[in-house]
NUZALO-928057 format. One record per atom (N, C-alpha, C, O): atom name; residue in three letters; x negated, z, y negated. Coordinates in pm, whole numbers, plus 50000, padded with zeros to 5 digits. Last residue first. Layout:
[tivex CA; ALA; [X; Z; Y]]
...
This chain:
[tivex N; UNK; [59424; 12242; 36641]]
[tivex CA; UNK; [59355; 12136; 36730]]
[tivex C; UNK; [59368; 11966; 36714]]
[tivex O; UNK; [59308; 11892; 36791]]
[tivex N; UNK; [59587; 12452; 36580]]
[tivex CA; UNK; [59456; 12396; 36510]]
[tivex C; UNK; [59403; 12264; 36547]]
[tivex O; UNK; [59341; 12192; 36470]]
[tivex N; UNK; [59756; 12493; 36753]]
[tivex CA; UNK; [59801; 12480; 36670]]
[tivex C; UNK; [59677; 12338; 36592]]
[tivex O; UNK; [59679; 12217; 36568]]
[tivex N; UNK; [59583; 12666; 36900]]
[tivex CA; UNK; [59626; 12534; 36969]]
[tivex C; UNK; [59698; 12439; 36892]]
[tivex O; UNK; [59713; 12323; 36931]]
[tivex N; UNK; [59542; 12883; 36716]]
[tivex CA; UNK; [59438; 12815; 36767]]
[tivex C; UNK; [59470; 12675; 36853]]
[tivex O; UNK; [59384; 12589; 36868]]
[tivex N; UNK; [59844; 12991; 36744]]
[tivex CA; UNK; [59773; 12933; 36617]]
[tivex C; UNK; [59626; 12854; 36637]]
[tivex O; UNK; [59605; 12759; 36562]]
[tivex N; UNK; [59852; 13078; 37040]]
[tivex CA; UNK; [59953; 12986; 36956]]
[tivex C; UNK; [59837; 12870; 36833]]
[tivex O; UNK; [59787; 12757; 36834]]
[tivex N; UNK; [59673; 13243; 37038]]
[tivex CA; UNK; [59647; 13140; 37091]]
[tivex C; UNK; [59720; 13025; 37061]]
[tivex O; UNK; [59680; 12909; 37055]]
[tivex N; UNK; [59788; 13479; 36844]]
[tivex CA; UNK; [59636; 13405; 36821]]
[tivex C; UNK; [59608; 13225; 36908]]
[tivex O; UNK; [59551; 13127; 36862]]
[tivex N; UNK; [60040; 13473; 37024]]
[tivex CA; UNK; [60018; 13436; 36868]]
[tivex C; UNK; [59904; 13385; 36773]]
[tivex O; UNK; [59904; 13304; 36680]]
[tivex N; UNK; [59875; 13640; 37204]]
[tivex CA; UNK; [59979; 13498; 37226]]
[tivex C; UNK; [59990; 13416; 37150]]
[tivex O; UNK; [59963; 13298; 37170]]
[tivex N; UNK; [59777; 13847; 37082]]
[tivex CA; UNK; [59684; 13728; 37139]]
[tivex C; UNK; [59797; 13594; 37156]]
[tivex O; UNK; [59784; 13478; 37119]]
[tivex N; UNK; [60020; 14008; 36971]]
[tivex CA; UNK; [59915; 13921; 36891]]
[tivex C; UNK; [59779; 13800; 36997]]
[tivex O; UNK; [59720; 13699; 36960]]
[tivex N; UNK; [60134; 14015; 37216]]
[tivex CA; UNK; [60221; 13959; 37084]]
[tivex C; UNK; [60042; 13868; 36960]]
[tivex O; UNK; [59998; 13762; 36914]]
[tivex N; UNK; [59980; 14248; 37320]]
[tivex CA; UNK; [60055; 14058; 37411]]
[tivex C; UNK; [60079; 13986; 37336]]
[tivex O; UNK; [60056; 13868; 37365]]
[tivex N; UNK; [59970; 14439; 37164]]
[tivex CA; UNK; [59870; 14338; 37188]]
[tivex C; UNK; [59885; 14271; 37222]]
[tivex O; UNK; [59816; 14176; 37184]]
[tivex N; UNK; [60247; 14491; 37092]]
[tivex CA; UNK; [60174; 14453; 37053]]
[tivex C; UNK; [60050; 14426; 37033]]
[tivex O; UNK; [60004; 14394; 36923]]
[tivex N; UNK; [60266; 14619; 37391]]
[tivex CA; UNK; [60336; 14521; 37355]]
[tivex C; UNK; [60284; 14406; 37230]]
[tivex O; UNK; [60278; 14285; 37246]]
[tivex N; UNK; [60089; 14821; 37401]]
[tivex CA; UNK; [60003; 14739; 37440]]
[tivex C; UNK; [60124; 14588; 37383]]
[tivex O; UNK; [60079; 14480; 37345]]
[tivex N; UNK; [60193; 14984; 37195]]
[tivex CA; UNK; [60070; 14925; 37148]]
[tivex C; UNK; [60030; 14800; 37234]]
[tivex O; UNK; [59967; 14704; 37191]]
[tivex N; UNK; [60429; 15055; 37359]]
[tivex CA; UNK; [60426; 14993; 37205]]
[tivex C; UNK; [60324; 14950; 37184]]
[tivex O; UNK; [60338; 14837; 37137]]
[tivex N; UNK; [60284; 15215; 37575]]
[tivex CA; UNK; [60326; 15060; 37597]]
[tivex C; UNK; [60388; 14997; 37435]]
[tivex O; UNK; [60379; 14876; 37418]]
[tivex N; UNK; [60188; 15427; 37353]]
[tivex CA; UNK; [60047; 15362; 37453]]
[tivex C; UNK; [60162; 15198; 37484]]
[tivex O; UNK; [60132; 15091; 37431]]
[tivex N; UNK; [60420; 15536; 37317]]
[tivex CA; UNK; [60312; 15437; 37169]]
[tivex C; UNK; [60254; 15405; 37258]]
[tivex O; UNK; [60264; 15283; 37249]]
[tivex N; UNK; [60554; 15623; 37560]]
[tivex CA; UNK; [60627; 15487; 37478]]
[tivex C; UNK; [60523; 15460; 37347]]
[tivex O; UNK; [60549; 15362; 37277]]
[tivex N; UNK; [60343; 15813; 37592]]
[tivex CA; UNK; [60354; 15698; 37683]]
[tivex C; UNK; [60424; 15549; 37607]]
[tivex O; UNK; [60384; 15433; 37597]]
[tivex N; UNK; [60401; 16011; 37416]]
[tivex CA; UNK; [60264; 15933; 37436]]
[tivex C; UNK; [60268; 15814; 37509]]
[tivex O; UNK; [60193; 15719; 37483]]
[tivex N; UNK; [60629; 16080; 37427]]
[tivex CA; UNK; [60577; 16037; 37297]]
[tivex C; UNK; [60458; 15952; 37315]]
[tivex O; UNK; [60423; 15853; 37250]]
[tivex N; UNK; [60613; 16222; 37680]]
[tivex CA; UNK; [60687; 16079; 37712]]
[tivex C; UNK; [60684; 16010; 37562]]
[tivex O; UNK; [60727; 15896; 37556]]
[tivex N; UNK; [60419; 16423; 37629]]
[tivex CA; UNK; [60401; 16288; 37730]]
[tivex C; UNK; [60475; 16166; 37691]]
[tivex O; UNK; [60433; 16052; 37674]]
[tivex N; UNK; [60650; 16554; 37443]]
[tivex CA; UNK; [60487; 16518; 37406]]
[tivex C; UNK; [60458; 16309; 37477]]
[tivex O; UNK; [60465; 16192; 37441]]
[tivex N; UNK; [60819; 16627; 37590]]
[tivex CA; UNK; [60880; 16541; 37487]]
[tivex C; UNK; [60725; 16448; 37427]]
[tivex O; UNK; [60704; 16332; 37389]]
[tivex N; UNK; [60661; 16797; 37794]]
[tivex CA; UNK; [60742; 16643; 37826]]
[tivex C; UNK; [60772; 16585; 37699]]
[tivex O; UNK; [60745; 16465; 37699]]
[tivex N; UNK; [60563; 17046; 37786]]
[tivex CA; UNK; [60522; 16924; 37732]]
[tivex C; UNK; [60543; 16803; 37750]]
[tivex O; UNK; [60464; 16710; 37729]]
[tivex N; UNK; [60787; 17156; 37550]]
[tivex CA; UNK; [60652; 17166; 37542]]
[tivex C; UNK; [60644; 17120; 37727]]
[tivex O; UNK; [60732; 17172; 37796]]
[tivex N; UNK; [61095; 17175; 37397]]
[tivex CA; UNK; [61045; 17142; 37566]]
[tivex C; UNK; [60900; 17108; 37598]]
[tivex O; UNK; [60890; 17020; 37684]]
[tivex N; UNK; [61180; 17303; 37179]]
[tivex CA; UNK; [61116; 17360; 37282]]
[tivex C; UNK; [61115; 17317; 37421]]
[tivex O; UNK; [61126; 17382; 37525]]
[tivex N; UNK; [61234; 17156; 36982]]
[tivex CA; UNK; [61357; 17176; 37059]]
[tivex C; UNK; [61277; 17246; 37207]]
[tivex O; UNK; [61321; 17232; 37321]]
[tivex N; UNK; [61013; 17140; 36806]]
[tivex CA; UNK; [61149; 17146; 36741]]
[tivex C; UNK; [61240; 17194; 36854]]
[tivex O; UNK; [61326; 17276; 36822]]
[tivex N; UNK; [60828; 17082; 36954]]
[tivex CA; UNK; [60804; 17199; 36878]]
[tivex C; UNK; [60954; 17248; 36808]]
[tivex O; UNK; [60990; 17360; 36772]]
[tivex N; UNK; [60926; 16820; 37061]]
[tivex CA; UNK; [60863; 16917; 37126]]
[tivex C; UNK; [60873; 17088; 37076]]
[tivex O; UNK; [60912; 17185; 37142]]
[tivex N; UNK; [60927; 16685; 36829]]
[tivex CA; UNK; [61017; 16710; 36905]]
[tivex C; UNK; [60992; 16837; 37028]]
[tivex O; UNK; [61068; 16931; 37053]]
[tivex N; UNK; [60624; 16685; 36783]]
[tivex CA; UNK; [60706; 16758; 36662]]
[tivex C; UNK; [60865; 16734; 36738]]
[tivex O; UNK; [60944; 16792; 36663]]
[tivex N; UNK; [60500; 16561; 36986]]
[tivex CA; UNK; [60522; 16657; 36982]]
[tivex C; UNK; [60531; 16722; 36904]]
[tivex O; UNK; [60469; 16827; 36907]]
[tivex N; UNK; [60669; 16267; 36953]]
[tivex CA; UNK; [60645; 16380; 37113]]
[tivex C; UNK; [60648; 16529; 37060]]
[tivex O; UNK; [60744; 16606; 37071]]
[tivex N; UNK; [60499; 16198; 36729]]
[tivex CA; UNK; [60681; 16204; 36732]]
[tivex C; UNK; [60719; 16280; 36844]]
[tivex O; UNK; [60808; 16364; 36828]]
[tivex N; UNK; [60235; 16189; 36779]]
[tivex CA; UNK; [60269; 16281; 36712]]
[tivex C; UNK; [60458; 16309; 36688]]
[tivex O; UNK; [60518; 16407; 36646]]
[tivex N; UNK; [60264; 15973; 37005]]
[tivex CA; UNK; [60240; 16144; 37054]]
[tivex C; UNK; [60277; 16233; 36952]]
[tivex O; UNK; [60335; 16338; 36981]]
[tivex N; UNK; [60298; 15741; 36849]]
[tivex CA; UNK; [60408; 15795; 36977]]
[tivex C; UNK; [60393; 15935; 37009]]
[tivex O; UNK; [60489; 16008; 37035]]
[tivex N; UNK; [60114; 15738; 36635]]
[tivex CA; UNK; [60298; 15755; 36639]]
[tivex C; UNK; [60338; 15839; 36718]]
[tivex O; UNK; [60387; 15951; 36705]]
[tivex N; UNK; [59906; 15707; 36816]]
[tivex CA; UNK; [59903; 15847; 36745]]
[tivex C; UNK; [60030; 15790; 36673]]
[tivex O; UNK; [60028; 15892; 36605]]
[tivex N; UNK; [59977; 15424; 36944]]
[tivex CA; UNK; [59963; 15584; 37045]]
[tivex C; UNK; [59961; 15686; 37000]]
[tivex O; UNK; [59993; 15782; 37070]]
[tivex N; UNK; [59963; 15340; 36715]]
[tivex CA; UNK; [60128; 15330; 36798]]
[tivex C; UNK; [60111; 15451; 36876]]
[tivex O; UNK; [60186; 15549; 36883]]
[tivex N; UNK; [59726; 15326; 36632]]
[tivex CA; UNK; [59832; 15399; 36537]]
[tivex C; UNK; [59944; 15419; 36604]]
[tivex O; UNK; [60025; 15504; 36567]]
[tivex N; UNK; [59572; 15220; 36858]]
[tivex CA; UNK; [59548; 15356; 36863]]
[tivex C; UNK; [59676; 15404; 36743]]
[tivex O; UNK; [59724; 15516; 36761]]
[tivex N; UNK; [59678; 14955; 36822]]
[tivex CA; UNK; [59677; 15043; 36954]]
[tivex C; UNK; [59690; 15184; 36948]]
[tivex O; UNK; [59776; 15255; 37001]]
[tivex N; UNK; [59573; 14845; 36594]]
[tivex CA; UNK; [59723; 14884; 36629]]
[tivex C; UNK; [59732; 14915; 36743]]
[tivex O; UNK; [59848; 14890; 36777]]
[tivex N; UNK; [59293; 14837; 36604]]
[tivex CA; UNK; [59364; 14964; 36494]]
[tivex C; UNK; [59492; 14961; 36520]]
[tivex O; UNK; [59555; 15060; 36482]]
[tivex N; UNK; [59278; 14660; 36781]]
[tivex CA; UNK; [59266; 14791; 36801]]
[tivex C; UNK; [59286; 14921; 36746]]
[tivex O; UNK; [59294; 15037; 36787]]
[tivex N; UNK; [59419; 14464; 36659]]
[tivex CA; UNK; [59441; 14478; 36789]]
[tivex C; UNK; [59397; 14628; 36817]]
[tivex O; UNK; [59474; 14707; 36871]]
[tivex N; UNK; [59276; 14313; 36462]]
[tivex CA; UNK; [59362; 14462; 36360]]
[tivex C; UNK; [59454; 14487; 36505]]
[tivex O; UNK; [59567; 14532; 36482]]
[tivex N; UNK; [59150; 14070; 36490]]
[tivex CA; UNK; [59066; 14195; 36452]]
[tivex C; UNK; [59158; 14330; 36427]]
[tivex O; UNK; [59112; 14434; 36379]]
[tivex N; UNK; [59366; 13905; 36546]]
[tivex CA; UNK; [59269; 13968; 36637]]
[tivex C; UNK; [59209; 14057; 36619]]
[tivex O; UNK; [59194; 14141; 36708]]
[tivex N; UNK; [59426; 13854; 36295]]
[tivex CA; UNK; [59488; 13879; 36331]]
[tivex C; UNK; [59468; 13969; 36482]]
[tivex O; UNK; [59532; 14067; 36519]]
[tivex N; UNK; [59147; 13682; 36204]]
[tivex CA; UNK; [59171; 13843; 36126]]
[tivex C; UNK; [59339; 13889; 36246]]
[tivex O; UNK; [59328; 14010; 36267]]
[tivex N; UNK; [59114; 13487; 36377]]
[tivex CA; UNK; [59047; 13567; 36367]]
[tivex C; UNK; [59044; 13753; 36304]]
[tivex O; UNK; [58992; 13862; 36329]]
[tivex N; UNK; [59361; 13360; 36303]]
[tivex CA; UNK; [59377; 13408; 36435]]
[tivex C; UNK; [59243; 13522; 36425]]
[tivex O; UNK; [59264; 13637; 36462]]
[tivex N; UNK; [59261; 13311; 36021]]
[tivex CA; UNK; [59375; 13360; 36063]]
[tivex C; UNK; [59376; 13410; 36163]]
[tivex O; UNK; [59393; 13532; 36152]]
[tivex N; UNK; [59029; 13115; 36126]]
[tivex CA; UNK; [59020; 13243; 36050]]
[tivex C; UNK; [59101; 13369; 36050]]
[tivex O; UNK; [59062; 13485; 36066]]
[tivex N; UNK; [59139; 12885; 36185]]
[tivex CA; UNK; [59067; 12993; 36310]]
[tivex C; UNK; [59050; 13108; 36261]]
[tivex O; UNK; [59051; 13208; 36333]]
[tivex N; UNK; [59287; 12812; 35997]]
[tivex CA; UNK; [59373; 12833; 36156]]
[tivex C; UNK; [59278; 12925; 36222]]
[tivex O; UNK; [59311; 13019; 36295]]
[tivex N; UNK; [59104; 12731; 35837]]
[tivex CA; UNK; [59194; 12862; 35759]]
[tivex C; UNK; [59259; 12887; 35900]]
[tivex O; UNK; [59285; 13006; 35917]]
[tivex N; UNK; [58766; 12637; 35944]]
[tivex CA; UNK; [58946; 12579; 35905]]
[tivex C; UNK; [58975; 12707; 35913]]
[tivex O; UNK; [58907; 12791; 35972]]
[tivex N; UNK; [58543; 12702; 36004]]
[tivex CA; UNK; [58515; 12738; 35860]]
[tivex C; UNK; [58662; 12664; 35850]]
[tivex O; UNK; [58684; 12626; 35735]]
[tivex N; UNK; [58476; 12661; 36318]]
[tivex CA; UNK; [58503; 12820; 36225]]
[tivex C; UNK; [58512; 12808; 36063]]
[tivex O; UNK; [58487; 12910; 35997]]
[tivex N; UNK; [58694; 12414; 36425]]
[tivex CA; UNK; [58566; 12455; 36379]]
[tivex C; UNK; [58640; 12593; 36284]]
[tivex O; UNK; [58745; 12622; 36228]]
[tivex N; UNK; [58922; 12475; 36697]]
[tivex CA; UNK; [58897; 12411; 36522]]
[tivex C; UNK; [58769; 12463; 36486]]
[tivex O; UNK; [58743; 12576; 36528]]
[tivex N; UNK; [58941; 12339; 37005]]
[tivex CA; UNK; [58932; 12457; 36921]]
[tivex C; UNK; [58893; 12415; 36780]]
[tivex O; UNK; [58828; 12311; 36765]]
């Protein structure tokens, strides 16, 4: 692992840190696109759900993406 003061651990560090703010923006995407379709074509509350569901696995996609990528760059470091 690289000592904490090389630009490799830092990187992975800030890239890690913005995991949970991209969880919750994909899941408030996905629901708010749900249910302004919803409201638009009156199928209250499936267009919603299934808004919610595709940001919840969008988010988690990009969480796989960024740890992989964190670990990448930390092995990188070495």
């Amino acid at each position: 692992m690289a000592p904490p003061g090389e630009p490799n651990a830092w990187k992975a560090l800030g890239e890690l840190s913005t995991i949970g703010m991209t969880l919750v923006v994909a899941t408030v995407i996905g629901l708010a696109g749900g249910y302004y379709l919803d409201r638009w074509l009156g199928t209250s509350p499936w267009l919603t759900l299934i808004g919610l569901l595709f940001g919840i696995a969008a988010g988690f996609v990009n969480l796989f993406r960024a740890v992989k990528r964190a670990e990448r760059d930390i092995d990188d470091g070495k």
